[in-house]
GUZAFI-989262 format. One record per residue (C-alpha): chain; residue in three letters; x, y, z. Coordinates in Angstrom, 1 decimal, m for minus. Layout:
N
+------+------+--------+--------+--------+
! mipa ! baro !   east !  north !     up !
+------+------+--------+--------+--------+
!    A !  ALA !      X !      Y !      Z !
...
+------+------+--------+--------+--------+
This chain:
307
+------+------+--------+--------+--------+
! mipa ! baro !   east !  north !     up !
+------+------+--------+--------+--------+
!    A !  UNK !    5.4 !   14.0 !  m12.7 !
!    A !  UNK !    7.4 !   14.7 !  m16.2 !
!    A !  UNK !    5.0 !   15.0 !  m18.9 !
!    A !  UNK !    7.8 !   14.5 !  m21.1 !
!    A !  UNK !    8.8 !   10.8 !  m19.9 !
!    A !  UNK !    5.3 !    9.9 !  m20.8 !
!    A !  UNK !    5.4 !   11.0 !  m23.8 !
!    A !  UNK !    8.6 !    9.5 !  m24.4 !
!    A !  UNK !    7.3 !    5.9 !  m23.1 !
!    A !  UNK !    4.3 !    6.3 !  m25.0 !
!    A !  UNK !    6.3 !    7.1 !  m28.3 !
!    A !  UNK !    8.7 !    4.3 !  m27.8 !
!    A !  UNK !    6.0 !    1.8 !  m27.4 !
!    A !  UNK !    4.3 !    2.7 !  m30.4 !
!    A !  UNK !    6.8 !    1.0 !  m32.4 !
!    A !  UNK !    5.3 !   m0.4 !  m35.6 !
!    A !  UNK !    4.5 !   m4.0 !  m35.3 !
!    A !  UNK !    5.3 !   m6.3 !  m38.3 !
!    A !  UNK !    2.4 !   m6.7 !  m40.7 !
!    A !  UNK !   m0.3 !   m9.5 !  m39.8 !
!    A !  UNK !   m0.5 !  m11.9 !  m36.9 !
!    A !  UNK !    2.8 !  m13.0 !  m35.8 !
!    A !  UNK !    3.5 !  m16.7 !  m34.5 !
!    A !  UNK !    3.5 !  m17.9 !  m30.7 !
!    A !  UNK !    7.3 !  m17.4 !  m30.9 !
!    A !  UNK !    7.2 !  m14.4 !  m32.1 !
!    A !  UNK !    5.2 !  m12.9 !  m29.8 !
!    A !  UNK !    6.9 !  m14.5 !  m27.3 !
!    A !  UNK !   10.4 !  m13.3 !  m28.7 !
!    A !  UNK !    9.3 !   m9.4 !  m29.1 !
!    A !  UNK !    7.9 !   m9.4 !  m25.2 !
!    A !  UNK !   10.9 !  m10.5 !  m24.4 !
!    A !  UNK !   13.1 !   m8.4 !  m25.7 !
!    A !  UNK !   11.0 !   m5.3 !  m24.8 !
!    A !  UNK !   11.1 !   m5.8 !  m21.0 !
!    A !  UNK !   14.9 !   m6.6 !  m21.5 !
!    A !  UNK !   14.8 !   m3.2 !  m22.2 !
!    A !  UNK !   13.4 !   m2.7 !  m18.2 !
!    A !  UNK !   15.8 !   m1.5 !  m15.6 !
!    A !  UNK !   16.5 !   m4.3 !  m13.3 !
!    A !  UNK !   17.7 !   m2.6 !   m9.6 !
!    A !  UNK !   20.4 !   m3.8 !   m8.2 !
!    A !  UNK !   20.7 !   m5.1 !   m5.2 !
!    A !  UNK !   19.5 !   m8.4 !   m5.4 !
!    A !  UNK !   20.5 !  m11.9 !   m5.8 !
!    A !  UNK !   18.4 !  m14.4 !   m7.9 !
!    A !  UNK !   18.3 !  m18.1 !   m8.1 !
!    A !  UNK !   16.6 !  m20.7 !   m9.8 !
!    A !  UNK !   14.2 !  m23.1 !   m7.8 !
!    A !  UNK !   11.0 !  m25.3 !   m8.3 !
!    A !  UNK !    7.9 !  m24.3 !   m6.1 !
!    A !  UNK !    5.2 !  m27.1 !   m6.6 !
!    A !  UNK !    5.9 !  m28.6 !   m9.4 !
!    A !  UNK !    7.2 !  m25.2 !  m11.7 !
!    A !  UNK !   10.0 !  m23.5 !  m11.9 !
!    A !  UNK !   10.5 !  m20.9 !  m10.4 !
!    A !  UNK !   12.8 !  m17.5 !   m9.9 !
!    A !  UNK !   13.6 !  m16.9 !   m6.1 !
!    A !  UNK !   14.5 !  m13.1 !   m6.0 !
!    A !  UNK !   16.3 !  m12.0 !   m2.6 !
!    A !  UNK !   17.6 !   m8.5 !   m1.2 !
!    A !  UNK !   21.1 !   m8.7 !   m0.9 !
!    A !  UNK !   21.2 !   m8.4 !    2.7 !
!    A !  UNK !   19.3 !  m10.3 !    5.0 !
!    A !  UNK !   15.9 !  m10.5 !    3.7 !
!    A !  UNK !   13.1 !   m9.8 !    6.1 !
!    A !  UNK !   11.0 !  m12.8 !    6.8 !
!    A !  UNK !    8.0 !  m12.8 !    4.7 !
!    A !  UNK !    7.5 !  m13.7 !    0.9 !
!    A !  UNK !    5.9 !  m12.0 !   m2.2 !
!    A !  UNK !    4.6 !  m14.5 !   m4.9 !
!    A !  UNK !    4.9 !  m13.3 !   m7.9 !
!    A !  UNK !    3.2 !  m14.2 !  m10.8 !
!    A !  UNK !    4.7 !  m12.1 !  m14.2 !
!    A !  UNK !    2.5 !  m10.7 !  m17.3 !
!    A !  UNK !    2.0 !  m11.6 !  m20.9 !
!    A !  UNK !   m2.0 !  m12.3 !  m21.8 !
!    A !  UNK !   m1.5 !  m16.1 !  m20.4 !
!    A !  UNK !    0.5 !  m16.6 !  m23.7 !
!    A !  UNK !    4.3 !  m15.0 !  m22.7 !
!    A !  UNK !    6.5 !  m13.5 !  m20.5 !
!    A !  UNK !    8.8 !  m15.5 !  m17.8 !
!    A !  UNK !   10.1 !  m14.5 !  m14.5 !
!    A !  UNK !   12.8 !  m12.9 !  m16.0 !
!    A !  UNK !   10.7 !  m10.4 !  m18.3 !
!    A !  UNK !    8.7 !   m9.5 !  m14.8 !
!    A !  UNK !   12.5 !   m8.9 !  m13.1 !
!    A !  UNK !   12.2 !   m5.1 !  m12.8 !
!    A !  UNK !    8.9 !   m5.2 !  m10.9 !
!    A !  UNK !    9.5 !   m8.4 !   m9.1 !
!    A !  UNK !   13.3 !   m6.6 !   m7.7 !
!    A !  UNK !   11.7 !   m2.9 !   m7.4 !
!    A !  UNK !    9.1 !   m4.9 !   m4.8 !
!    A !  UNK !   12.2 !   m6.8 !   m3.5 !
!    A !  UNK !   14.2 !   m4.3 !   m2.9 !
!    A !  UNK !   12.0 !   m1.4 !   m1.7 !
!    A !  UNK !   10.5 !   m4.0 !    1.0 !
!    A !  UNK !   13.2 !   m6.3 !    1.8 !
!    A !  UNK !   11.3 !   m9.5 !    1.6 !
!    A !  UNK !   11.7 !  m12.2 !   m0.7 !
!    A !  UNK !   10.2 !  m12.8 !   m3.4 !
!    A !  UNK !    9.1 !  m16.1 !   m5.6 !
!    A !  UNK !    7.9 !  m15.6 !   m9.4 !
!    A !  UNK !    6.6 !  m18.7 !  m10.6 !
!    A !  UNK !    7.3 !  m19.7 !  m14.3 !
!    A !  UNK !    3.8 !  m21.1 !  m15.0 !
!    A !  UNK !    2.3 !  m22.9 !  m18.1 !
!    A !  UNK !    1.7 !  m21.1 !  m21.2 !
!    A !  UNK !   m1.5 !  m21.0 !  m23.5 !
!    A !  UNK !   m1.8 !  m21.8 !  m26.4 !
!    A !  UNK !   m0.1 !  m25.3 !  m25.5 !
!    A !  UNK !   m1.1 !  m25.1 !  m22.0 !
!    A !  UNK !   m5.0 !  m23.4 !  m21.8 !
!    A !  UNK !   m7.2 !  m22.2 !  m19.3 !
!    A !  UNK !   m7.0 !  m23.5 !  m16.2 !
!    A !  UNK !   m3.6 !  m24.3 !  m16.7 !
!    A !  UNK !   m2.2 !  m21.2 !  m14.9 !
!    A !  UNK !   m4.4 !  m21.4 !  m12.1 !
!    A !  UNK !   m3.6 !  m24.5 !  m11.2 !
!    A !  UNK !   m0.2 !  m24.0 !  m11.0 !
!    A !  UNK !   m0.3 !  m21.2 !   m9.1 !
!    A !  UNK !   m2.3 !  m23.3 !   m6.5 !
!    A !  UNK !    0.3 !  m25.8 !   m6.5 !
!    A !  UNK !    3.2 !  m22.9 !   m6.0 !
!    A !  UNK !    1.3 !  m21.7 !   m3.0 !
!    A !  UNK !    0.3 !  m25.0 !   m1.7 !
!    A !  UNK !    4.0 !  m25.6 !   m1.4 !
!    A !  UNK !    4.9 !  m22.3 !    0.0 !
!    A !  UNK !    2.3 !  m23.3 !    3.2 !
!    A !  UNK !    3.8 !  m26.8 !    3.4 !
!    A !  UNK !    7.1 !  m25.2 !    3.4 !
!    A !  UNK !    6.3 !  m23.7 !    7.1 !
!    A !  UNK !    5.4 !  m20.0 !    5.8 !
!    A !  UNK !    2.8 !  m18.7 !    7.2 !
!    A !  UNK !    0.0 !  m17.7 !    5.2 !
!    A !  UNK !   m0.1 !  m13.9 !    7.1 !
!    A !  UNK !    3.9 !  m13.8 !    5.7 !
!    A !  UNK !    3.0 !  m14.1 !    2.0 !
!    A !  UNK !    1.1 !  m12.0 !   m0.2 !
!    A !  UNK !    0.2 !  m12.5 !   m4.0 !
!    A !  UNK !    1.6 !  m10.1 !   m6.5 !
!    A !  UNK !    1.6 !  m10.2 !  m10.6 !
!    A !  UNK !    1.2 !   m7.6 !  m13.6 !
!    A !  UNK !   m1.7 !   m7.9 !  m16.6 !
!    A !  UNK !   m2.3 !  m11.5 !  m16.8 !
!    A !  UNK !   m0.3 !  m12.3 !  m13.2 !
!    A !  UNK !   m2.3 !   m9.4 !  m12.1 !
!    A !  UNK !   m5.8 !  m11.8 !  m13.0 !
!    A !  UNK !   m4.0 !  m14.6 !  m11.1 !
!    A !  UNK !   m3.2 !  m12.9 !   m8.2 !
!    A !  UNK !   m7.3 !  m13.2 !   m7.6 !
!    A !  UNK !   m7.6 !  m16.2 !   m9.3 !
!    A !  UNK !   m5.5 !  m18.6 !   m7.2 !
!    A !  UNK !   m6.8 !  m17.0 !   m4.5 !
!    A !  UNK !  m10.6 !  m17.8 !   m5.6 !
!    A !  UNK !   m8.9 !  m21.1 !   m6.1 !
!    A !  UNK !   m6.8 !  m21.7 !   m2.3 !
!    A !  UNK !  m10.2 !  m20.3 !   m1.0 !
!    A !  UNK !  m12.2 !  m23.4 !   m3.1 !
!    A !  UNK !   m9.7 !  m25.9 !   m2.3 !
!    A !  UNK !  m10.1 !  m24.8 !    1.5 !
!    A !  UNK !   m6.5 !  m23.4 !    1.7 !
!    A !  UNK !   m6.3 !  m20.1 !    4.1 !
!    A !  UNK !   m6.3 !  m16.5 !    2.4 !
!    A !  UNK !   m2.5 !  m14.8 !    1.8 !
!    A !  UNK !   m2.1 !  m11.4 !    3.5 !
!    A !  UNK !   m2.2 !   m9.2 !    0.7 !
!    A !  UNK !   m3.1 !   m8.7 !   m3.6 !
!    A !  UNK !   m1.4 !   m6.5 !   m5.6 !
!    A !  UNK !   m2.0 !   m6.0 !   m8.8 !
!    A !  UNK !   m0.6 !   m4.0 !  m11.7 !
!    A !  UNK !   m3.0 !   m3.6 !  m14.6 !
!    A !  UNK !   m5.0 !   m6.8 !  m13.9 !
!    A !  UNK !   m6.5 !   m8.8 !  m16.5 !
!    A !  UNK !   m9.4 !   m9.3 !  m15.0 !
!    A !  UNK !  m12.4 !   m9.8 !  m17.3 !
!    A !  UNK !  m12.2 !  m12.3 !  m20.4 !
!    A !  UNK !  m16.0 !  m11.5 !  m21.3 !
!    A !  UNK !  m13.9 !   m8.1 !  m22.4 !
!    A !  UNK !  m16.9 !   m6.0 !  m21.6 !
!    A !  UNK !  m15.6 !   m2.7 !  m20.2 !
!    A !  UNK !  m16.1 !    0.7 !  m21.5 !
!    A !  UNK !  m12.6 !    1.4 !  m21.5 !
!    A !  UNK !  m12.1 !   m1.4 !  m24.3 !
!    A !  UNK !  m13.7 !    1.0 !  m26.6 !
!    A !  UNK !  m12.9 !    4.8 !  m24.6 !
!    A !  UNK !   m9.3 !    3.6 !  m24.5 !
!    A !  UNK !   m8.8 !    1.9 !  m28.1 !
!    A !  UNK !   m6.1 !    3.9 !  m29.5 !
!    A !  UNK !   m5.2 !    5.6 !  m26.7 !
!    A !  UNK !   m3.9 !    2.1 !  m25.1 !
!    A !  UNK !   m0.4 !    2.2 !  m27.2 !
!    A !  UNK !    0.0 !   m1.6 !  m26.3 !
!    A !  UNK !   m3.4 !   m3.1 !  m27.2 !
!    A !  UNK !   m5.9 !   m3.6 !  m29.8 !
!    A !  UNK !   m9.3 !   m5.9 !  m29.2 !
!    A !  UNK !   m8.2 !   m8.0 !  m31.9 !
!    A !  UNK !   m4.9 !   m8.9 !  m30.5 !
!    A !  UNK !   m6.7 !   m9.4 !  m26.7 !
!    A !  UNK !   m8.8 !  m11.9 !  m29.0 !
!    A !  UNK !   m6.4 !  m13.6 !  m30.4 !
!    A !  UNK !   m4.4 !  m14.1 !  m27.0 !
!    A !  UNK !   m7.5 !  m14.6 !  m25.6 !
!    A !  UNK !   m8.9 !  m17.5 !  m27.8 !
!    A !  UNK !   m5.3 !  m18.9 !  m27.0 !
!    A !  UNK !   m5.8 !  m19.0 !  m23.3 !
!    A !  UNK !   m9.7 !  m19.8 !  m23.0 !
!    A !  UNK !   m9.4 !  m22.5 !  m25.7 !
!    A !  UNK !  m13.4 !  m22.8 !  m26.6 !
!    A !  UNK !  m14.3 !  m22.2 !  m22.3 !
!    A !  UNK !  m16.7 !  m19.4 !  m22.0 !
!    A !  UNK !  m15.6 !  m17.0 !  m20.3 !
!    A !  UNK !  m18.6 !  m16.1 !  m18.1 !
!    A !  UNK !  m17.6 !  m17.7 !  m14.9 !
!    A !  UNK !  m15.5 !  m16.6 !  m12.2 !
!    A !  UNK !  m11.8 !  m18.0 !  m12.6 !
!    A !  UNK !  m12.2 !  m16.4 !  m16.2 !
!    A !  UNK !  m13.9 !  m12.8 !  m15.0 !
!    A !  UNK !  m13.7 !  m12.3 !  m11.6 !
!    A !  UNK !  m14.0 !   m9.0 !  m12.0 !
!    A !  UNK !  m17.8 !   m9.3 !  m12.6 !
!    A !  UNK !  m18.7 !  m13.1 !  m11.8 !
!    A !  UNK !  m16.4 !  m13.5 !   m8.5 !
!    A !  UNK !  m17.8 !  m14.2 !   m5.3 !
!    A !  UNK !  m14.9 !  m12.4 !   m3.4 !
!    A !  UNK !  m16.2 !  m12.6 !    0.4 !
!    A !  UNK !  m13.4 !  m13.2 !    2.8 !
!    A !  UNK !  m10.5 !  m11.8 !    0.3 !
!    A !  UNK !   m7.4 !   m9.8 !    1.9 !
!    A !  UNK !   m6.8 !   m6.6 !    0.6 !
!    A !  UNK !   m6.0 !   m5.7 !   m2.4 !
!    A !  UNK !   m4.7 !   m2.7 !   m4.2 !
!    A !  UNK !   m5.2 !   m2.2 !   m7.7 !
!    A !  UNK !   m3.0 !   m0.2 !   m9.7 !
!    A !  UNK !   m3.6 !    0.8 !  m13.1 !
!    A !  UNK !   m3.1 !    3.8 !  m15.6 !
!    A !  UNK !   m5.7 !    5.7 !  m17.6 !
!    A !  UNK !   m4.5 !    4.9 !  m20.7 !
!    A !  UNK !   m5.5 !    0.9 !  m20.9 !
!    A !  UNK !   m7.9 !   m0.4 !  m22.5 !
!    A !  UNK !   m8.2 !   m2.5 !  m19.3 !
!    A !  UNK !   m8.7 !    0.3 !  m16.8 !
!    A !  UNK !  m12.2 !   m0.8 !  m16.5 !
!    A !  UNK !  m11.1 !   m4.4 !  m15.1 !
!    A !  UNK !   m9.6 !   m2.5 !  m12.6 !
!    A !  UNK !  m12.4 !    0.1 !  m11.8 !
!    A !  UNK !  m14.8 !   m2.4 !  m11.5 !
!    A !  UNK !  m13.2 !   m5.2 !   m9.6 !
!    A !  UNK !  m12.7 !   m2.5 !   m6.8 !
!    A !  UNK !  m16.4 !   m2.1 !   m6.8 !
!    A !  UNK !  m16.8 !   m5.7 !   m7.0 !
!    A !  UNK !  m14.3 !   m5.9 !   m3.9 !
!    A !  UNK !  m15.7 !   m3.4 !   m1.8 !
!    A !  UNK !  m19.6 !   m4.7 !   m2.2 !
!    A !  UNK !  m17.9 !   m8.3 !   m1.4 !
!    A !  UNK !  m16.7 !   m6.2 !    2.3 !
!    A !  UNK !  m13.1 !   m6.4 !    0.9 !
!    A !  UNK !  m10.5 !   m4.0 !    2.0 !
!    A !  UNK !  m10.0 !   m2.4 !   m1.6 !
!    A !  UNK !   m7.1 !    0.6 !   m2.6 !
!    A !  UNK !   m7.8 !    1.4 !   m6.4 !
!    A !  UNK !   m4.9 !    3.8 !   m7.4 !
!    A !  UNK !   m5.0 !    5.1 !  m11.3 !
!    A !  UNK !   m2.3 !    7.3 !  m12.7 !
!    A !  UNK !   m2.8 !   10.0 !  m15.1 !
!    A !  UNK !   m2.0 !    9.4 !  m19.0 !
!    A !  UNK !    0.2 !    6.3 !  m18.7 !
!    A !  UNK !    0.3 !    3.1 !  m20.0 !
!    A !  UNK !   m0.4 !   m0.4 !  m19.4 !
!    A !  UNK !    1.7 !   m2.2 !  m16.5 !
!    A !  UNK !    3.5 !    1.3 !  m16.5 !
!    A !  UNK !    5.6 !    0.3 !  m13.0 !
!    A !  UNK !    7.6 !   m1.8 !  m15.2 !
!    A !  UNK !    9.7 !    1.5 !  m16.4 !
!    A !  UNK !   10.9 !    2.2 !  m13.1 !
!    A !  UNK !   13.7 !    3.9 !  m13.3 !
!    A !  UNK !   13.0 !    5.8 !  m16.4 !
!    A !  UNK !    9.2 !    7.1 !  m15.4 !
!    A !  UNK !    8.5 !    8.9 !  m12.4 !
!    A !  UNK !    5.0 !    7.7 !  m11.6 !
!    A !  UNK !    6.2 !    4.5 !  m11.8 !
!    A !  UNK !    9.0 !    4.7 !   m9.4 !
!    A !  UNK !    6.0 !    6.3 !   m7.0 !
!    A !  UNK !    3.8 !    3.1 !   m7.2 !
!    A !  UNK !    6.0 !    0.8 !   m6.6 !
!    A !  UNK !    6.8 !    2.7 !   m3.5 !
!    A !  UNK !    2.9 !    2.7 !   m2.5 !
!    A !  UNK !    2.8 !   m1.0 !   m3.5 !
!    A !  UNK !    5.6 !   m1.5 !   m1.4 !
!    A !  UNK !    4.1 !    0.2 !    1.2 !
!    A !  UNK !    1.3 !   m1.7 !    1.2 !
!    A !  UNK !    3.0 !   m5.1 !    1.5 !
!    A !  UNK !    5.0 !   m3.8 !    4.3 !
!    A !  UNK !    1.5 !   m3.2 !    6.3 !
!    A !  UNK !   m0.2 !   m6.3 !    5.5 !
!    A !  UNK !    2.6 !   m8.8 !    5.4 !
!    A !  UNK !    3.2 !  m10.0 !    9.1 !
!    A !  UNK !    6.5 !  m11.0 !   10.1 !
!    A !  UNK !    7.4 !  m13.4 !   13.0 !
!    A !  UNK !   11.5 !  m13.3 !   12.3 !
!    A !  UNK !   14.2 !  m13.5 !    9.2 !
!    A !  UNK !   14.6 !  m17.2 !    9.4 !
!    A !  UNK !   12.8 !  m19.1 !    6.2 !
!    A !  UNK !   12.7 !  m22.7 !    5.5 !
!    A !  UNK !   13.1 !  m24.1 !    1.9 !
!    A !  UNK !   10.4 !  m24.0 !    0.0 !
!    A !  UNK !   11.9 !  m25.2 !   m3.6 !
+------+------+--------+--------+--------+
């Protein structure tokens, strides 16, 4: 625990942002170069694929990878981000369990709303099962908005009849669009990434007019969740989202889901993204690591081709 690297993150982050709103591709540009600031591990071999009807990143140990499969769905309010700004979490989870790993480039708000990103996660796990995986070999993992859709294609394999993946994880989940959590007002100015106006603005992008009072928008309060596989939750105390987090474990465990809800002390949003630079976040993704290893059941190494 370094007090000191905290400080130093949450200093570094606070970087003044250019006056008033910036454009779609601006915002999009300034994500990406901030995580291309994130350590990538080595250690692992990447390749560009298609799962469904996406592209996709496979991301592979460089030995023999052990046979199950992590899909991975990055971060960015629904609006940003790529597989390769998620590359430092998606190869810390690679490496430090030695399966594979899929993160699917799906569509983007504001040209590509609500329920855009659902359904392409769907279509990426649809394929995954059709490939010959089974579904005890794969577990869903994501960050912030990926964290939301880690639950959300689930809800939606669940509707469309499709058996439950082994395992959620999810780092700082987005997880309530109704944005009704105390922490979105304990945590305003403390969270060093977020304002309510920019979740807003993002927001608007992604729901485009929907209301968000339903369950593929807030799950965290609107979700039925019975027969989910369990999920840990991993998020820090200061996010204005903590709350999604806090209450989608109580959520879980009234729905008889098998729930780990694991906050860190006075760091940020997705704050497992600075592995290699921040303690803490070198220690969850070993407990999130962890956890796949338990729940992800392996028959063998051999995979068949799923892109």
């Amino acid at each position: 625990m370094s007090r000191q690297q905290r400080a130093e993150i949450d200093a570094m982050v606070r970087q003044p942002n250019p006056e008033g709103p910036r454009s779609v591709e601006e915002l999009r540009a300034g994500f990406r170069a901030m995580m291309g600031e994130m350590i990538v591990p080595a250690g692992i071999r990447t390749r560009t694929t298609t799962l469904g009807d996406r592209p996709a990143v496979l991301v592979e140990p460089a030995g023999t990878p052990k046979g199950g499969t992590i899909l991975y769905f990055h971060g960015g309010s629904y609006v940003v981000g790529s597989p390769e700004t998620a590359m430092s979490l998606t190869g810390n989870l690679v490496t430090k369990t030695g399966f594979r790993a899929f993160s699917l480039d799906y569509r983007l708000a504001p040209q590509y709303p609500f329920p855009a990103a659902i359904e392409d996660g769907l279509s990426a796990y649809r394929a995954l099962l059709d490939s010959g995986e089974d579904p005890s070999a794969i577990a869903f993992a994501g960050d912030s908005a990926g964290g939301g859709l880690t639950v959300t294609t689930c809800l939606a394999a669940r509707d469309a009849g499709l058996p439950m993946p082994s395992a959620i994880v999810a780092f700082s989940p987005g997880l309530d669009m109704t944005r009704k959590g105390e922490s979105m007002d304990t945590k305003a100015g403390i969270d060093p990434f977020f304002t309510r106006e920019g979740l807003e603005r993002t927001g608007t992008m992604y729901l485009a007019g929907q209301d968000p009072h339903q369950p593929m928008l807030s799950p965290a309060i609107l979700a039925d969740l019975t027969g989910f596989p369990p999920i840990l939750l991993q998020a820090g105390t200061n996010e204005m989202l903590l709350d999604d987090s806090t209450r989608m474990a109580t959520h879980a465990r009234e729905a008889g889901v098998d729930v780990i809800l694991d906050i860190t002390a006075d760091v940020p949003h997705v704050f497992q993204a600075f592995a290699g630079v921040l303690d803490e976040a070198d220690e969850a993704l070993e407990r999130a690591a962890l956890f796949l290893s338990q729940h992800i059941r392996t028959k063998g190494t051999a995979h068949t081709s799923a892109g």
